[in-house]
N, C-alpha and C positions, 0 to 999 in steps of 0.2 A: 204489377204492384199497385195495391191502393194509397192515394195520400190521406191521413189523418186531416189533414186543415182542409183542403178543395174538395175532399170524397172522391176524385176522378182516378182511373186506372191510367196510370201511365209506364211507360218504357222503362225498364230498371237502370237504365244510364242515366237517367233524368232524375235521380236519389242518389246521393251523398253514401257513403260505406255506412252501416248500422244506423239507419236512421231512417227514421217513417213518415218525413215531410221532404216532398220535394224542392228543388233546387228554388225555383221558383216562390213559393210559400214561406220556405226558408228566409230566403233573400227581402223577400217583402217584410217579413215580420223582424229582422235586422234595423233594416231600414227604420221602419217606423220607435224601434228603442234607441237608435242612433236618436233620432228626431226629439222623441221623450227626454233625454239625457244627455242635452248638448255639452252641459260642461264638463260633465265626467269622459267625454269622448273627447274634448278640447284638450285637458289637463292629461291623459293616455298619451294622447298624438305626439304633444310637445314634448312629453318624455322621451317619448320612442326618438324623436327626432334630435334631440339632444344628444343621445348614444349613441343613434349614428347618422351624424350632423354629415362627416365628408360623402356616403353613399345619397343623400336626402339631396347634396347640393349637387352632384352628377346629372341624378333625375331632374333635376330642377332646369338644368344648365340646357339639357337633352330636350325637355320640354319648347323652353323659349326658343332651340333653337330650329326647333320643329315647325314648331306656327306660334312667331312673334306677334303677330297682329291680335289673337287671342292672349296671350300672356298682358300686352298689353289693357287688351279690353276688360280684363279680370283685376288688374290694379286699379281703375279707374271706377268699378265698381265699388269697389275694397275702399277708395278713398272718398265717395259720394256716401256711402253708407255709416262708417266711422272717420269722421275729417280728426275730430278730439285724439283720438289715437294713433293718425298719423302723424299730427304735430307732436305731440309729444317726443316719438320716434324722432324726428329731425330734430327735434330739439336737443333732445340726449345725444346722438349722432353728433350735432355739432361741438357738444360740450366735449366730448371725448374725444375729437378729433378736428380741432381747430384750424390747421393747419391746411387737413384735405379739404373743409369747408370753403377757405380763403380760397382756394386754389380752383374750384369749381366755380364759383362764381367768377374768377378771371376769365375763364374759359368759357362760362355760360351767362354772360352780360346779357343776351337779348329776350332769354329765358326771366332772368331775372326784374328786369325793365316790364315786361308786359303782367308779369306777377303782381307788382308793384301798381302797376295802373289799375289792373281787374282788381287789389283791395283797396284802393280809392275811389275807384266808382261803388262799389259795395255798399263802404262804411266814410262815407266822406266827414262826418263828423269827429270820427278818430282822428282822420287823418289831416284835417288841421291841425290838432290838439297835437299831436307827432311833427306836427311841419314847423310850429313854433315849440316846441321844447327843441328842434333837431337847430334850425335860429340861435338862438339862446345860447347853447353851447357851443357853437361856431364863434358868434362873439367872444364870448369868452378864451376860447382858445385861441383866435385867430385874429389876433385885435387890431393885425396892418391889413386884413381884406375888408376887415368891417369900415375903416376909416376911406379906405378907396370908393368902395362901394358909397357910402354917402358923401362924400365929392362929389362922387359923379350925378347922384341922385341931387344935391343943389345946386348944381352946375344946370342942370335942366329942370329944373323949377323955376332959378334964377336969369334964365334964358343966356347962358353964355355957352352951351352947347345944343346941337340939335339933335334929336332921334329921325334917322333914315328911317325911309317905305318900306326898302329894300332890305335883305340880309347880305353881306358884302364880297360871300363865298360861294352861294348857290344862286343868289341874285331873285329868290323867293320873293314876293309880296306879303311881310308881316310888320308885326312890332317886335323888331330884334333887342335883344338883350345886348349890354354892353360888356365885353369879353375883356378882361386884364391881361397881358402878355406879361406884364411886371408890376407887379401891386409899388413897388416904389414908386413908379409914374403912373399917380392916378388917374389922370387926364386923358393918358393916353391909351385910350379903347380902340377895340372891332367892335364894331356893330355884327352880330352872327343873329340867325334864327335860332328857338329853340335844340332842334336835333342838331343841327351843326356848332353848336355849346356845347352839348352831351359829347358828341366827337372826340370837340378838342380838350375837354377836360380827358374822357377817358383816354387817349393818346399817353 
């Protein structure tokens, strides 16, 4: 049999039942109207997958669990290409489900923490601007740490306490923050390093 699109004689297995372009030529010229008509083959898809959402999520499941390492590498694609659309995503996720959000970040603190660092390195001038409105309302709500805290802070200005080298737990070489065990005694601090704060606060 001859093909209409290549002109080449080829094997009759290599043609589709009543049809006069091969599998090949076929598939190419598919291809290329998929390529032409991205959104009409987007808004097709989602339907189809909507119907049948529980077979889609089998596949899906069967997939990752085939070869993780790509499944993952195909998100991260998806998330470098469209970020605006993944936030939104978590964002509605979150709204809709409050609870499982809370609950993930319990569970995922150190995920969370380096999230938090890599957007401040980024956008450091946000994140001022975020560090004192986050300020601001602490005072506000919490108006026996805010008084602790400046004690302590004229307390060493006023030189009647001293700031250690040391941090008093891991015994580190830094400028340790002063830790409240009981914000009713204000005076009476640990001296702790940064991560060993973060610790004791998360405890």
């Amino acid at each position: 049999m001859i093909c209409t699109e290549c002109k080449e004689e080829k094997d009759p297995t290599q043609f589709e039942k009543y049809r006069s372009k091969c599998k090949k030529c076929k598939g190419n010229q598919s291809s290329e109207w998929r390529r032409n008509n991205r959104e009409r083959v987007s808004v097709v898809r989602r339907k189809n997958r909507l119907e049948n959402l529980d077979e889609h999520r089998k596949k899906d499941k069967e997939k990752r669990e085939k070869n993780p390492e790509a499944y993952l590498n195909r998100i991260k694609r998806y998330r470098e290409k469209y970020p605006e659309r993944c936030r939104e995503a978590t964002r509605k996720w979150q709204k809709n489900n409050p609870e499982k959000a809370i609950e993930w970040r319990r569970n995922n603190k150190d995920k969370c923490l380096e999230y938090t660092y890599r957007w401040r390195e980024k956008h450091p001038e946000k994140a001022i601007v975020s560090q004192r409105k986050a300020i601001q309302i602490q005072r506000v709500k919490f108006p026996e740490k805010n008084k602790a805290r400046k004690l302590v802070f004229t307390a060493l200005r006023e030189g009647f306490m001293m700031r250690p080298d040391k941090c008093s737990d891991c015994n580190k070489e830094c400028k340790p923050d002063a830790h409240h065990p009981d914000y009713s005694k204000p005076l009476e601090v640990i001296w702790l390093c940064r991560e060993c704060h973060n610790k004791e606060h998360g405890k």
